[in-house]
Structures are given as C-alpha cells and as structure tokens.
Backbone as CSV, one residue per row, in Angstrom:
resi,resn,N_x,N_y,N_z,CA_x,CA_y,CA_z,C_x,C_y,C_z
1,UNK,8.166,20.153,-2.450,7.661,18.854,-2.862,6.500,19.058,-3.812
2,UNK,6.669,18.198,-4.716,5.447,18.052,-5.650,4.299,17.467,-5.434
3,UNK,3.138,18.163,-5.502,1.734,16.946,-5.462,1.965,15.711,-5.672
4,UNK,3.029,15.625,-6.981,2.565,14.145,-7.874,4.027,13.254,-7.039
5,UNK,4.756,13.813,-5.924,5.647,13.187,-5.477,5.917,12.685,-4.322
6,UNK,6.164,11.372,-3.760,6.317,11.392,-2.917,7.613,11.733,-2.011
7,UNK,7.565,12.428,-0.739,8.375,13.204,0.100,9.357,11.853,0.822
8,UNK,10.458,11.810,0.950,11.140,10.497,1.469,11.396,10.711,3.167
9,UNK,11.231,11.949,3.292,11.409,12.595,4.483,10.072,12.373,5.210
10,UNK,9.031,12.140,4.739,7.746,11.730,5.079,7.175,10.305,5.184
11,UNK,8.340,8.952,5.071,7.770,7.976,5.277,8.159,7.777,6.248
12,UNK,9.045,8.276,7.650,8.391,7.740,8.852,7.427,8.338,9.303
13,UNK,7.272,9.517,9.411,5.592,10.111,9.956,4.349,8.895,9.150
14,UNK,4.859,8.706,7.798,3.834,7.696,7.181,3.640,6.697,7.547
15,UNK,4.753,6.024,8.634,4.529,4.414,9.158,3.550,4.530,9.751
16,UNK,3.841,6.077,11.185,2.907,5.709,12.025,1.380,6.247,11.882
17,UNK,1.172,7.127,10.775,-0.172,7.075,10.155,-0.668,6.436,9.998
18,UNK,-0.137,5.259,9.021,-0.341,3.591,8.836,-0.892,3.118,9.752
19,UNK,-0.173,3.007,10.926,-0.635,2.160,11.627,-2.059,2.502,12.525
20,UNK,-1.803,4.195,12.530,-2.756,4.685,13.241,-4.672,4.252,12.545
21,UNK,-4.205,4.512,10.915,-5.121,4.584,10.375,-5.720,3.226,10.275
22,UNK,-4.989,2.113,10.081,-5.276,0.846,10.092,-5.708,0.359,11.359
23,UNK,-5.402,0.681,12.519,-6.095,0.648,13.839,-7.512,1.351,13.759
24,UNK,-7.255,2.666,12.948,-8.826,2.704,13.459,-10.329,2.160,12.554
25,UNK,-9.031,1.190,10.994,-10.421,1.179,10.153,-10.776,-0.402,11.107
26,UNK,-9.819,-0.985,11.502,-9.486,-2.577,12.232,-10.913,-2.326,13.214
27,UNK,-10.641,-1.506,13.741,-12.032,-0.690,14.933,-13.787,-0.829,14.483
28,UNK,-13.264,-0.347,13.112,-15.008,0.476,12.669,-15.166,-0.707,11.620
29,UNK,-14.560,-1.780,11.549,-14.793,-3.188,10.745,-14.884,-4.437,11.293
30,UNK,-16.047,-5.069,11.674,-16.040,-6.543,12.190,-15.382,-7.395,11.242
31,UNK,-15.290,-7.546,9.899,-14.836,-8.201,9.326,-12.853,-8.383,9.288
32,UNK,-12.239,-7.324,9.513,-11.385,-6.922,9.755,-10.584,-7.217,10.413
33,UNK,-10.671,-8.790,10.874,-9.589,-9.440,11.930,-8.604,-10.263,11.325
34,UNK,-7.781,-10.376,11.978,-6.901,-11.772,11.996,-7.495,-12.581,11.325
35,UNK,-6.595,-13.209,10.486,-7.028,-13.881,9.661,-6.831,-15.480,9.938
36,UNK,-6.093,-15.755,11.124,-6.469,-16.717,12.042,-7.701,-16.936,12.506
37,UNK,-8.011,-15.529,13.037,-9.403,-16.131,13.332,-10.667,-16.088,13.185
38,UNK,-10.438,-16.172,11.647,-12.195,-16.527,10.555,-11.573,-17.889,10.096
39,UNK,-12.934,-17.909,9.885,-13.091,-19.755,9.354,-13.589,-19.065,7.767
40,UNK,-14.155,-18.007,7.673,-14.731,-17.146,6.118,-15.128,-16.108,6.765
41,UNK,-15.057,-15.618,5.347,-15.921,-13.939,5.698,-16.231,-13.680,4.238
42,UNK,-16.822,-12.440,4.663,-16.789,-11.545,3.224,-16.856,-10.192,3.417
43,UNK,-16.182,-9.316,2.585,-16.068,-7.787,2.674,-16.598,-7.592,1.504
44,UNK,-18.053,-6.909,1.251,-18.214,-6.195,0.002,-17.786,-4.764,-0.732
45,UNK,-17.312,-4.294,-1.603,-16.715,-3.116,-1.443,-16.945,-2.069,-0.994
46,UNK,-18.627,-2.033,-1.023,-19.268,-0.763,-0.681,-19.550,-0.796,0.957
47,UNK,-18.807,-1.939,2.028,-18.651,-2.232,3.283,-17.101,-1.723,3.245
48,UNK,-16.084,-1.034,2.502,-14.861,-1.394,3.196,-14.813,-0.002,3.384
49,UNK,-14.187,0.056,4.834,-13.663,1.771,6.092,-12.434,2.076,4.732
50,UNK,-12.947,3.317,3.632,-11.172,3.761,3.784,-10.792,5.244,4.414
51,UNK,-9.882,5.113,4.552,-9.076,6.264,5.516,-7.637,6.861,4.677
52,UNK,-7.871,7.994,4.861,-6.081,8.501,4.441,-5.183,7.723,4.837
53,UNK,-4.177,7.614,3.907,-2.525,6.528,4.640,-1.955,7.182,5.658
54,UNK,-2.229,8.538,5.381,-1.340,9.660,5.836,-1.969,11.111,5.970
55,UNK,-3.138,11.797,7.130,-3.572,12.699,6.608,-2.798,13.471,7.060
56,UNK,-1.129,13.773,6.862,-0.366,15.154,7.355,0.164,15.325,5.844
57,UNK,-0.204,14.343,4.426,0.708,13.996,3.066,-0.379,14.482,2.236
58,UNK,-0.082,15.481,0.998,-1.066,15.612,0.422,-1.154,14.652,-0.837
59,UNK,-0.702,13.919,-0.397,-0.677,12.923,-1.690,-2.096,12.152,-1.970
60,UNK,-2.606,12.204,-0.814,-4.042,11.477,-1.136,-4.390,10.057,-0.969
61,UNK,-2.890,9.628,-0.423,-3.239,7.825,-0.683,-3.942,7.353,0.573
62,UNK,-5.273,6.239,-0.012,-5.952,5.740,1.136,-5.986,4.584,0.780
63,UNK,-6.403,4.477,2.216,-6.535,2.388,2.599,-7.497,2.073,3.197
64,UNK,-7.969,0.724,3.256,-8.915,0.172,3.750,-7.682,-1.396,4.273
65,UNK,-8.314,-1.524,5.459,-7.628,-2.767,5.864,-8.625,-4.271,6.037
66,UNK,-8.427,-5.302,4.686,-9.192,-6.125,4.631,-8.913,-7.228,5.785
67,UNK,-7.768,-7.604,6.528,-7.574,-8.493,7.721,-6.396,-8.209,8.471
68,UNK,-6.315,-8.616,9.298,-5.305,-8.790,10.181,-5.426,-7.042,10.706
69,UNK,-3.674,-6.769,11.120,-3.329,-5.610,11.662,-1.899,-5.062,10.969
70,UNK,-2.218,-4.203,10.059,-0.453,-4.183,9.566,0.727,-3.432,10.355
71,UNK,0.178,-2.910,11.310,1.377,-2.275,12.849,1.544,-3.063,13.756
72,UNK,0.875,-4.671,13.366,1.730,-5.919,14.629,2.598,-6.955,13.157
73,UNK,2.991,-8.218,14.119,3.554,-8.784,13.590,2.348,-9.720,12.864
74,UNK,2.556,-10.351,11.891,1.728,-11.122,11.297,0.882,-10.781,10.250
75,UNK,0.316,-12.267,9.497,0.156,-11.914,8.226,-1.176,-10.531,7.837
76,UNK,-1.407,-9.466,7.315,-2.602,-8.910,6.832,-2.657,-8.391,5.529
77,UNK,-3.641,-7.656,4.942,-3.663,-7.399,3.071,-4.482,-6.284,3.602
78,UNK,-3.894,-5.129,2.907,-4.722,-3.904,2.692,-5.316,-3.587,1.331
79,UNK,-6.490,-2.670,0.936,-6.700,-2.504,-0.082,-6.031,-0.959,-0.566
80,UNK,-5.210,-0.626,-1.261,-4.782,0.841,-1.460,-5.373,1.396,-2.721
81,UNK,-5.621,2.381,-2.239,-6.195,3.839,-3.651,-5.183,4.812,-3.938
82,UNK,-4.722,5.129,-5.112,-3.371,5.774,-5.251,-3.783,6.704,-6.206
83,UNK,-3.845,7.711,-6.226,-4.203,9.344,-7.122,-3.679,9.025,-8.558
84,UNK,-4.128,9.499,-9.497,-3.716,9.507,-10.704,-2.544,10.010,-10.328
85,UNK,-1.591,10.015,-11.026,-0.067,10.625,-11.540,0.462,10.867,-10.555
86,UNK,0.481,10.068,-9.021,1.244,10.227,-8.175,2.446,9.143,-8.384
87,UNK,3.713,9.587,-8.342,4.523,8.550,-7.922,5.428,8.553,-6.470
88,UNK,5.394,6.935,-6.069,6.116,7.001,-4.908,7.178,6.318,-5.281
89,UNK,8.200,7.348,-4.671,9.652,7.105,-4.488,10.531,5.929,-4.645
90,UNK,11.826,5.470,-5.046,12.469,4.490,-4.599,12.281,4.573,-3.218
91,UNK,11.775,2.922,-2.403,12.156,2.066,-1.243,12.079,0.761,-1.289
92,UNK,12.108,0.157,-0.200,11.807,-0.810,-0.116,11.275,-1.416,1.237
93,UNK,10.790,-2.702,1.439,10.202,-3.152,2.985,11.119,-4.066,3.659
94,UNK,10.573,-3.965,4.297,11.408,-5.425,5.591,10.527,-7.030,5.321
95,UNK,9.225,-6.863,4.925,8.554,-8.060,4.401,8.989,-8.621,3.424
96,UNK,8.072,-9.588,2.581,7.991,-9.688,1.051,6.211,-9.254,0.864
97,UNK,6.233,-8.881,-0.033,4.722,-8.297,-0.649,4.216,-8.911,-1.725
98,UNK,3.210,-9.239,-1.869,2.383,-9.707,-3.057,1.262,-8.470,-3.352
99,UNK,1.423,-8.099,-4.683,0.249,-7.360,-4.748,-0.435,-7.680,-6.185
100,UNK,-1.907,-7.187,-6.252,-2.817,-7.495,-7.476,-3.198,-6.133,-7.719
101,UNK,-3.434,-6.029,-8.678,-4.111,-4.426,-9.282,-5.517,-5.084,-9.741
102,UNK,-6.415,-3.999,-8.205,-7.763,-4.250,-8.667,-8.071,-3.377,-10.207
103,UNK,-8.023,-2.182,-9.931,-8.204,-1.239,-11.240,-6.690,-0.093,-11.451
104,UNK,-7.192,0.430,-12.490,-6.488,0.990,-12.625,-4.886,1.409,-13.794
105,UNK,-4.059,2.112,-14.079,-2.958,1.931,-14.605,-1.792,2.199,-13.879
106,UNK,-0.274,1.251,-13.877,0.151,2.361,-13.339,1.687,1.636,-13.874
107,UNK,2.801,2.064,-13.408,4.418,1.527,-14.030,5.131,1.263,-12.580
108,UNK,5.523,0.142,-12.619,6.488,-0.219,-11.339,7.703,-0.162,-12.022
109,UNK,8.782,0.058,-11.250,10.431,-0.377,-11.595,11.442,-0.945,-10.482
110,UNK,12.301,-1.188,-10.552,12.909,-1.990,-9.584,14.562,-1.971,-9.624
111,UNK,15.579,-1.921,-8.680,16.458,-0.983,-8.766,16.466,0.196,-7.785
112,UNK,17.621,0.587,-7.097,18.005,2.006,-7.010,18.061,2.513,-8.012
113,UNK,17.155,4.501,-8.084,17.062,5.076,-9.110,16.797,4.356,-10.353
114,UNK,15.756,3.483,-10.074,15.015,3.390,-11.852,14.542,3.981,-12.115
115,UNK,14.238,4.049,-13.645,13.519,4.930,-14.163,11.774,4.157,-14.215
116,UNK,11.577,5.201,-13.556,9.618,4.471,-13.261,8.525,4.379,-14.761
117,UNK,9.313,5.422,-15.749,8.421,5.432,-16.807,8.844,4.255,-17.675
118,UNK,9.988,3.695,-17.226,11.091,2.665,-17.977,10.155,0.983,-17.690
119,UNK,9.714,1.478,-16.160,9.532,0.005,-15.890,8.238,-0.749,-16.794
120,UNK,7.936,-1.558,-15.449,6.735,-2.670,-16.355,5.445,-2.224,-15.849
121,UNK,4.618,-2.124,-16.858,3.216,-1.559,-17.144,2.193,-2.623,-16.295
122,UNK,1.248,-2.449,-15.131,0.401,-3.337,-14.456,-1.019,-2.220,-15.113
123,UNK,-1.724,-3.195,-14.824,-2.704,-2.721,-15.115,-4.136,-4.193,-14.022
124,UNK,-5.515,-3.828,-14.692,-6.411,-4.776,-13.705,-5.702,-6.349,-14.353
125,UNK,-6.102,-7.083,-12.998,-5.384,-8.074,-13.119,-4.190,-8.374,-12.784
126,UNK,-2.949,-7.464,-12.829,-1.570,-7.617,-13.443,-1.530,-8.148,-11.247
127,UNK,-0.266,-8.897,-11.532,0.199,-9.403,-9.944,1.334,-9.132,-10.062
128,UNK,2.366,-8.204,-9.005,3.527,-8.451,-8.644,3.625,-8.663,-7.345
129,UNK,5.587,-9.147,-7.150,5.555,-9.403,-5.680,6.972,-8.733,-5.765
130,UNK,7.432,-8.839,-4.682,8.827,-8.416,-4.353,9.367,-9.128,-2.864
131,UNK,10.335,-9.686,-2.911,10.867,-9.620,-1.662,11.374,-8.587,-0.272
132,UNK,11.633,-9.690,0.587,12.168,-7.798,1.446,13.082,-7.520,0.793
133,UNK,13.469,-6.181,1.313,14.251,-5.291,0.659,14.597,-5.228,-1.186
134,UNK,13.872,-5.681,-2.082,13.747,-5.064,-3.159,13.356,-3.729,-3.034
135,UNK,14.364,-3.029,-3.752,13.756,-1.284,-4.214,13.074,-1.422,-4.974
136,UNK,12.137,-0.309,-5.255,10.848,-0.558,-6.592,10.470,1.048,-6.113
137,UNK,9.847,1.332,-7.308,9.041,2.473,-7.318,7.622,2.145,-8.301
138,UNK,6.647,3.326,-7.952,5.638,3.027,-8.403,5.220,4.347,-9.125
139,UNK,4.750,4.651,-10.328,3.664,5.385,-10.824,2.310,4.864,-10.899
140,UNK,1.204,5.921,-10.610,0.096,5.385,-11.014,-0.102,6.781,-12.129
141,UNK,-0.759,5.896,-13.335,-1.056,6.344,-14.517,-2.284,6.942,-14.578
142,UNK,-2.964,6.704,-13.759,-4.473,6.790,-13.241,-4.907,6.088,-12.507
143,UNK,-5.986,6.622,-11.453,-6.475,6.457,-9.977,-6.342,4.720,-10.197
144,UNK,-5.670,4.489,-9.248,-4.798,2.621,-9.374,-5.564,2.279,-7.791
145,UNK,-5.807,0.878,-7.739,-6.649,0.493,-6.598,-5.649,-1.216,-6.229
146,UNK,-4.822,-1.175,-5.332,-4.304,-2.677,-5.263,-4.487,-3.471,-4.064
147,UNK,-4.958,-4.259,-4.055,-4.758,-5.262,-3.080,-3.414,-5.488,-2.820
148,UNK,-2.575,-5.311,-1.479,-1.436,-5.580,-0.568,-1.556,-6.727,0.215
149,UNK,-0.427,-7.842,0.395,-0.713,-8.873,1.371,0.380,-8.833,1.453
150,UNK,0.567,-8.938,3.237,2.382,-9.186,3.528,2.550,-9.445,4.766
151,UNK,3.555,-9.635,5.723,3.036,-9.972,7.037,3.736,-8.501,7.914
152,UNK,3.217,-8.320,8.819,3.269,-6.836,9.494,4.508,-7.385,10.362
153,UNK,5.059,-6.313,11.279,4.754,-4.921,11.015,5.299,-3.903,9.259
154,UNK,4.285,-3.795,8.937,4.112,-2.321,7.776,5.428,-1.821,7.839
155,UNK,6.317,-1.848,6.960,7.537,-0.153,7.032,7.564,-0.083,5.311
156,UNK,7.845,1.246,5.459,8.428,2.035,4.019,9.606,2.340,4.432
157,UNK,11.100,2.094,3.435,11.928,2.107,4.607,12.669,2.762,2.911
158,UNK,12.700,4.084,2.668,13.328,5.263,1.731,14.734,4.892,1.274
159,UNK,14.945,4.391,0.416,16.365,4.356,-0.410,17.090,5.933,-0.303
160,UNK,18.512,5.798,0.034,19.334,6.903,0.305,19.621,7.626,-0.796
C-alpha cells in the first residue's frame, strides 16, 4: 500500500477507530453533544479535540467531532483533516452526507472506478453532498480540512 492510498481492506478496522476515536474526543469536549440537546453553543477552533481517524492507517487522517456521536444512530458533523496527496478510494455510505471545504484543495469523482483527477475541483467554500450509497472518491491536492454532517451510525462501506 501506498502512503498516498487508501487500503480498502482497512475500512472496517477504520469504522471502529471512528467510532472509538469520536467517543473519546465526545469525552474530552463539553461542547460536543447531541445536537438535540443545545439550545447554542460555540466551538472555537483552537478548542476542537482532534484525534487520528485511524491510528493503525498511516494515512494520517484526523477528526474532531463537532456534535452528536457518529457510532450511534442520529444526526452529527465531524470536522476532517486529510494529508496533502492522499487519496481515498472508491466507496460509498449508508447515510446521505453534506460536506463544506473549510480549507484546502482537493478533486472528488463519482462513479465506480472514476477517475479522481477527472473529477470536480472543491476548494474553501466549495459544498458537496451525496446520497447513500453514491460511490465517490476523493483526492486532496493539499492538506484539505471539511466539515461532515450526516446522521450516524458512520460506515465506509469499499466498492468491490
């Protein structure tokens, strides 16, 4: 496996990293609940827990979990940090996802086996979403930072 790749054989060990890791930033963050039950809040950036997605993956990707719980059912949004020139794989989820690109560059595509350098260019600002089970893949062009919102439970679920 390549640094810059992600392993497909490694997204179930990655669920339950996920969840592990998101349990424990959910822990070391008051702000960090259910989003039922704030009336407001605020997370400043230099307040948000991040943690590896996955520390058995050398890929590097970390998260911070801004509400909820993404290893139960129901709605939460993570913040993700994604390595320069890593790309992850064709999959897809069991949710639908909305995401925003805080910083960063990077190329999504969509499809079994697209071509990721083919797809569409996000950058700060840029919003996509996908339904469940859309395939998509992702490059980041450089260190890419996105806000995730979707309702749990979390899966990466690897196109064959």
């Amino acid at each position: 496996m390549s640094p810059t790749s992600y392993n497909h054989a490694a997204l179930k060990p990655l669920q339950t990293a996920f969840a592990l890791v998101a349990a424990a930033a959910l822990l070391a963050s008051p702000l960090a609940v259910s989003a039922g039950d704030m009336t407001h809040g605020v997370m400043s950036a230099d307040k948000m827990s991040w943690g590896l997605m996955d520390p058995k993956q050398p890929n590097g990707i970390q998260l911070a979990v801004l509400y909820g719980d993404p290893s139960k059912s129901g709605p939460f949004g993570v913040r993700l940090k994604i390595p320069a020139n890593l790309e992850i794989g064709s999959h897809s989820h069991s949710s639908t996802e909305y995401i925003t690109v805080v910083s960063g560059k990077a190329k999504v595509s969509w499809g079994l086996k697209a071509d990721v350098m083919g797809g569409d260019d996000i950058g700060p600002g840029s919003f996509f979403w996908m339904q469940n089970g859309d395939h998509h893949d992702l490059k980041a062009l450089e260190e890419t930072i996105v806000d995730l919102n979707s309702t749990g439970p979390f899966d990466l679920l690897p196109d064959k």
